[in-house]
C-alpha positions in Angstrom: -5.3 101.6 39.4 -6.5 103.1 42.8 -5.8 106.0 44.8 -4.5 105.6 48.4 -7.3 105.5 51.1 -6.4 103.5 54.1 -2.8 101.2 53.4 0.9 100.8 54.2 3.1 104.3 53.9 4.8 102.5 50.9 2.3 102.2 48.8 1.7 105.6 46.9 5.0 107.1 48.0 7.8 106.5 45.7 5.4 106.1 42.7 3.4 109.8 43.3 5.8 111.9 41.3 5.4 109.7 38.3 2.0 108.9 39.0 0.4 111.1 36.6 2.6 110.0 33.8 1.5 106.0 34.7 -2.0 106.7 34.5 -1.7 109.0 31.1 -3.9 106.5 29.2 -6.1 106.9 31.8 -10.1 108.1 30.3 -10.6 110.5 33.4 -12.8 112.7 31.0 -14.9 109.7 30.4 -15.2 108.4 34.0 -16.2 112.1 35.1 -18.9 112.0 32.0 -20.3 108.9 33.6 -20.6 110.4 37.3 -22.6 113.3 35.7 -24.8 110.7 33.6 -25.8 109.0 36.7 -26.5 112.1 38.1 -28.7 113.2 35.3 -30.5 110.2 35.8 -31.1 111.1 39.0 -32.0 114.6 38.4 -29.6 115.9 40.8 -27.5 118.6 40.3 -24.9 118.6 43.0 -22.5 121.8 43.5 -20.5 121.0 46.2 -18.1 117.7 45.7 -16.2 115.8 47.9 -13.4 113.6 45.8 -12.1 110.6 48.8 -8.8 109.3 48.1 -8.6 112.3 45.2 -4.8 111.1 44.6 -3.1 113.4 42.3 -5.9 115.2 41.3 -6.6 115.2 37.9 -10.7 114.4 38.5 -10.5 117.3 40.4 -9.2 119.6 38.0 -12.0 118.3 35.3 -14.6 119.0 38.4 -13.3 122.4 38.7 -13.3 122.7 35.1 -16.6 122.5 34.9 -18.0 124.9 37.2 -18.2 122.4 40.1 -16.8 123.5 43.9 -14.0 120.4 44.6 -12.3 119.6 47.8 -10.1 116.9 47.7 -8.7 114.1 50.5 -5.8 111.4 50.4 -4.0 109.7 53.4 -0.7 109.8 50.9 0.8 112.8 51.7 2.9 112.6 48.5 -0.1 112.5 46.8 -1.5 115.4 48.2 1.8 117.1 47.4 1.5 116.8 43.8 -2.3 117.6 43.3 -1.3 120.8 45.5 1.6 121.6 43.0 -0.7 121.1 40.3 -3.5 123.1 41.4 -1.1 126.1 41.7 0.8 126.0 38.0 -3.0 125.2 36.7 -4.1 128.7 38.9 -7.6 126.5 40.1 -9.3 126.8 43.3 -9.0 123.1 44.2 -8.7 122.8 47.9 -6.9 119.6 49.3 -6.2 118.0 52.3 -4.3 115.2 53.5 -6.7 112.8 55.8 -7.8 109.2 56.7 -11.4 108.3 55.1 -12.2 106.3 58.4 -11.3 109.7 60.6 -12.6 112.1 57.7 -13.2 115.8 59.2 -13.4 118.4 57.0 -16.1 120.6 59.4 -18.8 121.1 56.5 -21.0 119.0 54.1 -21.0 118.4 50.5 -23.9 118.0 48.0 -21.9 114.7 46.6 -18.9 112.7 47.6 -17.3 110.4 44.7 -14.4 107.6 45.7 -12.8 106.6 42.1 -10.9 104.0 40.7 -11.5 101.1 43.5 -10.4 103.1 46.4 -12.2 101.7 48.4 -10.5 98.0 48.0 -7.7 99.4 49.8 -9.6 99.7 53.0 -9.2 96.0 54.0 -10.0 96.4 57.6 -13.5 96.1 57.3 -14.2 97.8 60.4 -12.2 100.8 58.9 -13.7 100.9 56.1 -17.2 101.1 58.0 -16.0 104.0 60.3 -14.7 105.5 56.7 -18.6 105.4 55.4 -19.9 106.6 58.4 -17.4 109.5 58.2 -18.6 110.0 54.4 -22.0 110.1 55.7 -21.4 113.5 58.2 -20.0 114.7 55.3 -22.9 114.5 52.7 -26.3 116.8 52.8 -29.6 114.9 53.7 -30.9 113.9 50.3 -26.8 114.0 48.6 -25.2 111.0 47.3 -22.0 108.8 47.7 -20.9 107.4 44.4 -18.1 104.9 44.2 -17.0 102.0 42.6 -14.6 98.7 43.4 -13.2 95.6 42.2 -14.8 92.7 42.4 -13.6 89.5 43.8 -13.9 88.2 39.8 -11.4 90.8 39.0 -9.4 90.2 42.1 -9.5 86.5 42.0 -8.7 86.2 37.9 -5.5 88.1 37.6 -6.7 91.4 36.4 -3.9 93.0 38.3 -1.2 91.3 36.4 -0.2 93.7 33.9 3.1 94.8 32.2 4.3 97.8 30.4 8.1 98.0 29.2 7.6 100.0 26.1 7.6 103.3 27.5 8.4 105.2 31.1 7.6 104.6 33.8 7.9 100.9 32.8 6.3 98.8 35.4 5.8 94.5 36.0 2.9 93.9 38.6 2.1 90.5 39.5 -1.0 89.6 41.7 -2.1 87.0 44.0 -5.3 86.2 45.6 -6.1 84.4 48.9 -9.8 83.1 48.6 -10.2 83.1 52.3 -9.1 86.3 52.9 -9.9 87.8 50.1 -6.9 89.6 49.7 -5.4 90.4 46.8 -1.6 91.3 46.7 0.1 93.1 44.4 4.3 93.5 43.7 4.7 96.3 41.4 7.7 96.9 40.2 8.6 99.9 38.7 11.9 101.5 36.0 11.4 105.3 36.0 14.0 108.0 34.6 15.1 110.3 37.2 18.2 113.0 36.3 18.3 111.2 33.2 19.4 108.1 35.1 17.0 104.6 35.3 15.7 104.0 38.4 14.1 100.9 39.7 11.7 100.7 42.8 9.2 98.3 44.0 5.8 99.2 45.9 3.6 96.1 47.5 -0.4 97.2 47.0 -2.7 95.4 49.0 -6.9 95.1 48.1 -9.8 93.5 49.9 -12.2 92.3 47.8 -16.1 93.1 49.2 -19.2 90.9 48.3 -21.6 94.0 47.7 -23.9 92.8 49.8 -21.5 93.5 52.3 -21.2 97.2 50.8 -25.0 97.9 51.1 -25.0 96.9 54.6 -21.7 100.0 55.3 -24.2 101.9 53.3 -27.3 101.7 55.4 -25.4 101.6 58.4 -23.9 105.2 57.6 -27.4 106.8 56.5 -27.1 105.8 53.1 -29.9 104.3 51.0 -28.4 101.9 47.7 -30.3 103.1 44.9 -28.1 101.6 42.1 -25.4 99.2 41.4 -24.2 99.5 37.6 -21.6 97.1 36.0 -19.3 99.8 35.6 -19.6 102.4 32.6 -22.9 101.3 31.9 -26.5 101.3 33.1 -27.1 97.8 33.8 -27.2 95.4 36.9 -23.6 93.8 37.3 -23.1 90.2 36.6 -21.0 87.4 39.1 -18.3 88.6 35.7 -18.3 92.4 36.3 -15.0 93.3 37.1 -16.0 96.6 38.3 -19.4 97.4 40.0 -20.4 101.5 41.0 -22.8 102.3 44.0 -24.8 105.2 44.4 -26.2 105.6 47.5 -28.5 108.6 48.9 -28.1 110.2 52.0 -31.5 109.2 54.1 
């Protein structure tokens, strides 16, 4: 599920308190194991991260955990509200911010910037999401990388949204559907949470653009950024027209 970049104020509002408890099956251990694989492969040690569209921040705390300097950004403001609230009962020195990707000014550089869990297939202004690299770009130290990953129009286009949950809170329905000539993906997820020991429903509309990477490696190069790898995602290998997720890294020129 992603994190809020670049969308309508409803999506990631009512659903941030509970957030945390939705993604709880969530391998974030594992996804930060293979960021720092790809950069061992790279032989590049990074100490300075930027997280983009950091959500609630639990990559951020594993960052912080080990030994890494983390500052966080989300256009959700209720996002931000939580990771903050977390940071503080955790005592970490997480610093976050609430900002757009496509206006991102944070006034310094970072060794690496990551964007996680297809962030950046809420940016469906492709324009926005252009300005959004180029922003990335000031951000990142000549040499540094970006690494992020997205869904692909296979996962878009094939349903992969549609899942249900009603065994356990928050219980959730999400149905998607997929325009082919838009490539736009629309998802109604509806939500049952417990709030004050009462049941609660609520319904948030997500909406993802689906990029042909091409497409991606031209942002890339046109924000100072060189594409040194795609990987089918959680592995080392070139993705396939059936990867459902695909990872860039792409160097800072």
């Amino acid at each position: 599920m992603a994190l809020l970049m670049d969308c309508d104020a409803k999506q990631f509002q009512e659903v941030a308190e509970h957030y945390d408890a939705l993604m709880a099956g969530v391998p974030y251990r594992l996804w930060v194991n293979y960021i720092e694989e790809i950069l061992n492969r790279l032989n590049y040690h990074p100490k300075s991260v930027l997280d983009i569209a950091c959500g609630t921040g639990t990559v951020d705390e594993i960052l912080d955990e080990r030994g890494y300097e983390v500052v966080g950004v989300d256009i959700s403001p209720h996002m931000i509200q939580v990771a903050r609230q977390k940071a503080s009962e955790l005592d970490i020195d997480v610093e976050y911010h609430v900002q757009d990707a496509a206006a991102l000014d944070l006034g310094r550089k970072f060794d690496l910037a990551i964007s996680l869990f297809d962030s950046v297939n809420y940016i469906t202004d492709e324009s926005k999401l252009a300005n959004a690299f180029k922003r990335v770009g000031e951000h990142v130290v000549n040499g540094g990388y970006f690494i992020f990953d997205v869904n692909t129009e296979y996962a878009l286009a094939h349903g992969f949204f549609n899942q249900t949950n009603l065994g356990s809170y928050p219980k959730y329905v999400w149905t998607s559907s997929y325009n082919r000539e838009t490539r736009i993906c629309t998802v109604t997820m509806v939500f049952e949470v417990i709030e004050d020991g009462k049941r609660r429903q609520f319904t948030e509309v997500h909406v993802q653009k689906a990029y042909k990477l091409e497409e991606l490696d031209k942002m890339l190069k046109d924000a100072g950024f060189e594409t040194v790898a795609r990987f089918h995602a959680y592995k080392f290998k070139q993705p396939t027209r059936r990867s459902d997720r695909v990872f860039f890294v792409g160097r800072k020129r």
